[in-house]
C-alpha positions, 0 to 999 in steps of 0.5 A, a space after each residue: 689636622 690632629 697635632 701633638 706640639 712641644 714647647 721648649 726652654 732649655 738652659 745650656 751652659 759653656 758649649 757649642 753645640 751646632 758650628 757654622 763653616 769656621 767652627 763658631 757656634 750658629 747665631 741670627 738676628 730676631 727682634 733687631 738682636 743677636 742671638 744664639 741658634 740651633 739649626 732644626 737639622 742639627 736638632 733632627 739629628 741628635 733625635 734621630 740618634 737618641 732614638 737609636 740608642 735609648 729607645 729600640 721600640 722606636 723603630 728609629 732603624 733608618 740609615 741614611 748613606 752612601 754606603 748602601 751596596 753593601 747592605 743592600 748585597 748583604 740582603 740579596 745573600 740571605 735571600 739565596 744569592 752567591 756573593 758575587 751576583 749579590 753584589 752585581 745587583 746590589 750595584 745595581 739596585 743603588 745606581 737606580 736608588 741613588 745614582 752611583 758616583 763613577 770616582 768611586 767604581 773601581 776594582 776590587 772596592 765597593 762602589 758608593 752612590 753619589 748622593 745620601 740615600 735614606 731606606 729602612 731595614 725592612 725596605 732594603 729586605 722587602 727590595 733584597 727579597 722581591 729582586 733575588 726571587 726574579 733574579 733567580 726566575 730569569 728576569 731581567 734587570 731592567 724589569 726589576 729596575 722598573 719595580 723597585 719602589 714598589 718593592 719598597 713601598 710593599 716592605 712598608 716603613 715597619 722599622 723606619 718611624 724616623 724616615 716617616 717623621 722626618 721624610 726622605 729626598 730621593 731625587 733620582 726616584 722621586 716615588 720614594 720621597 716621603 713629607 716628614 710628618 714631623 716639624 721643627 723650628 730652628 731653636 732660638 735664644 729668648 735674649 740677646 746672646 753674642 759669641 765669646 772667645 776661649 783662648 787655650 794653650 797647651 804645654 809641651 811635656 816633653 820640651 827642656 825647661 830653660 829661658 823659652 816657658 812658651 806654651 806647645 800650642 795655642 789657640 782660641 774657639 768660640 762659644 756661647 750660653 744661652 736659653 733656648 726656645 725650641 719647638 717641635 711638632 707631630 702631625 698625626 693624621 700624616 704620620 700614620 696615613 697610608 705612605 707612612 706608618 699605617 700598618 703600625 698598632 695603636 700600640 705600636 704608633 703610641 711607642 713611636 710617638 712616646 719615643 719621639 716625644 722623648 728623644 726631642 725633650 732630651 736629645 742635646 747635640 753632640 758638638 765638642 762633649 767632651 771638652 764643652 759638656 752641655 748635657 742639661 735636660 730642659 727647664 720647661 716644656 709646654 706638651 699641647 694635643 690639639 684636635 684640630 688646627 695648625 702648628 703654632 710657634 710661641 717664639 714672638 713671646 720673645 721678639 722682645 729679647 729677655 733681659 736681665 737674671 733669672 732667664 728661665 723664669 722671665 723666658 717661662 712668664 713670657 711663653 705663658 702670658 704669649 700663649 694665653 694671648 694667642 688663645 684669646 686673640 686667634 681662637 686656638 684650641 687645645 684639647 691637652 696641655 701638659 706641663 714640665 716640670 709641674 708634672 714628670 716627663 713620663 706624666 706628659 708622654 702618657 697624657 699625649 700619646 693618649 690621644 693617639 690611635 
């Protein structure tokens, strides 16, 4: 497979980026050693919605929802239907997608579906526009019923290069489940890294002074700081196959594949910001093309925690010499490497998306 593969370091401070079920920051044990952890679905996420907002040539346009009767009738309305049979058979249609949850069909509300269903702007208008034109000749629903991912599948994935990249479950119709071209690790501290405890109090601002200089309120939260290894990876022959973004131009496929290599190097997660602000670019990345092969992780460069100061730079000296090592040893190949910060970010896109057609 022809692959695009990024290797991360990345420094951050006082944060807690990606919380467990009691609020403290994710950890696992590698090398025999705690350490700090992002979870690869946490990571997606905050790619997904960088994307969104920093990059509208991505085509990062896919909603993944419960919500999606109203979006759904929305469309059948623009294609010719009145209000109240768009909404029928926008009901309809998101009880075959997705199953729509019985709690939430009740007068006069819309009605939710039980399960996340992730579509496309361009599929939920391919499906909006197929339905409303045999609706509106007399066919009848369960016919339409029958035909709906293929409705889908004609629309294409024009506007959903996030759905292409990190797939899509659909359980109740299986034909619409699509492999994620995309690959992540969960990210991983190059050391041993052990969870703090912050202890706050807040004051009461209107309570008399007097003998009781008690705090209004107090509490503690967990966090950590940590250097990440962070691993990512595009395979490119099934991102742009038939299933997936093959209607795309070259041009267009290289503004998906820049975006995407943008948004995972400088999306950071978006727990607790405004109290634990950890909007730190990366320190280093490694940007590799290969023409043939298969994903390669570096994170055994720190089976062997890192120790002492000067994390980033012992982190950096470890992935390189591992890397040279793993090239020898394996025979692996690349046909580009591209480093951060020896050359700027847009240097790195440029140079990878190159290789892309």
């Amino acid at each position: 497979m022809k692959l695009i593969e990024l290797h991360i370091l990345q420094s951050f401070p006082v944060s807690c980026l990606n919380r467990d079920d009691v609020g403290a920051p994710k950890s696992a044990t590698f090398g025999g050693v705690p350490r700090a952890r992002l979870s690869s679905q946490c990571l997606k996420r905050a790619i997904r919605v960088y994307g969104q907002d920093n990059l509208p040539e991505a085509r990062f346009g896919g909603e993944r929802t419960k919500l999606i009767v109203q979006p759904l009738a929305a469309a059948l309305g623009r294609h010719g239907l009145d209000a109240q049979a768009a909404m029928v058979h926008a009901s309809n249609i998101a009880d075959k997608l997705a199953k729509l949850d019985a709690k939430s069909v009740k007068d006069g509300e819309v009605p939710q579906v039980g399960t996340l269903i992730f579509l496309g702007p361009a599929e939920i208008e391919g499906i909006a526009a197929t339905v409303a034109e045999l609706v509106k000749g007399g066919t009848a629903k369960a016919e339409y019923e029958r035909k709906l991912d293929k409705f889908a599948k004609a629309a294409g994935l024009m506007d959903g290069a996030d759905i292409a990249l990190f797939g899509r479950m659909a359980a109740s119709m299986p034909s619409l489940t699509l492999e994620g071209a995309a690959m992540f690790s969960h990210a991983l501290s190059t050391h041993k890294t052990e969870n703090d405890l912050d202890f706050f109090s807040a004051v009461d601002e209107r309570k008399p002074k007097g003998d009781d200089a008690g705090a209004g309120m107090i509490g503690t939260l967990e966090f950590n700081s940590a250097v990440y290894y962070r691993y990512a990876a595009v395979n490119l022959d099934l991102l742009f196959d038939a299933d997936h973004l093959a209607k795309l131009t070259t041009d267009e496929r290289k503004q998906v594949v820049g975006a995407f290599i943008e948004a995972t190097t400088l999306a950071v997660p978006g727990a607790r910001k405004n109290s634990m602000n950890a909007s730190v670019p990366p320190s280093y990345v490694l940007g590799i093309y290969k023409a043939a092969g298969q994903p390669v992780q570096l994170i055994n460069a720190f089976e062997t925690p890192v120790r002492g100061t000067g994390l980033v730079d012992a982190s950096r000296k470890a992935l390189e010499e591992h890397h040279v090592s793993l090239k020898t040893t394996w025979g692996i190949t690349t046909a580009e490497e591209v480093i951060v910060p020896d050359a700027p970010l847009a240097i790195l896109i440029e140079k990878l998306t190159s290789h892309v057609q």
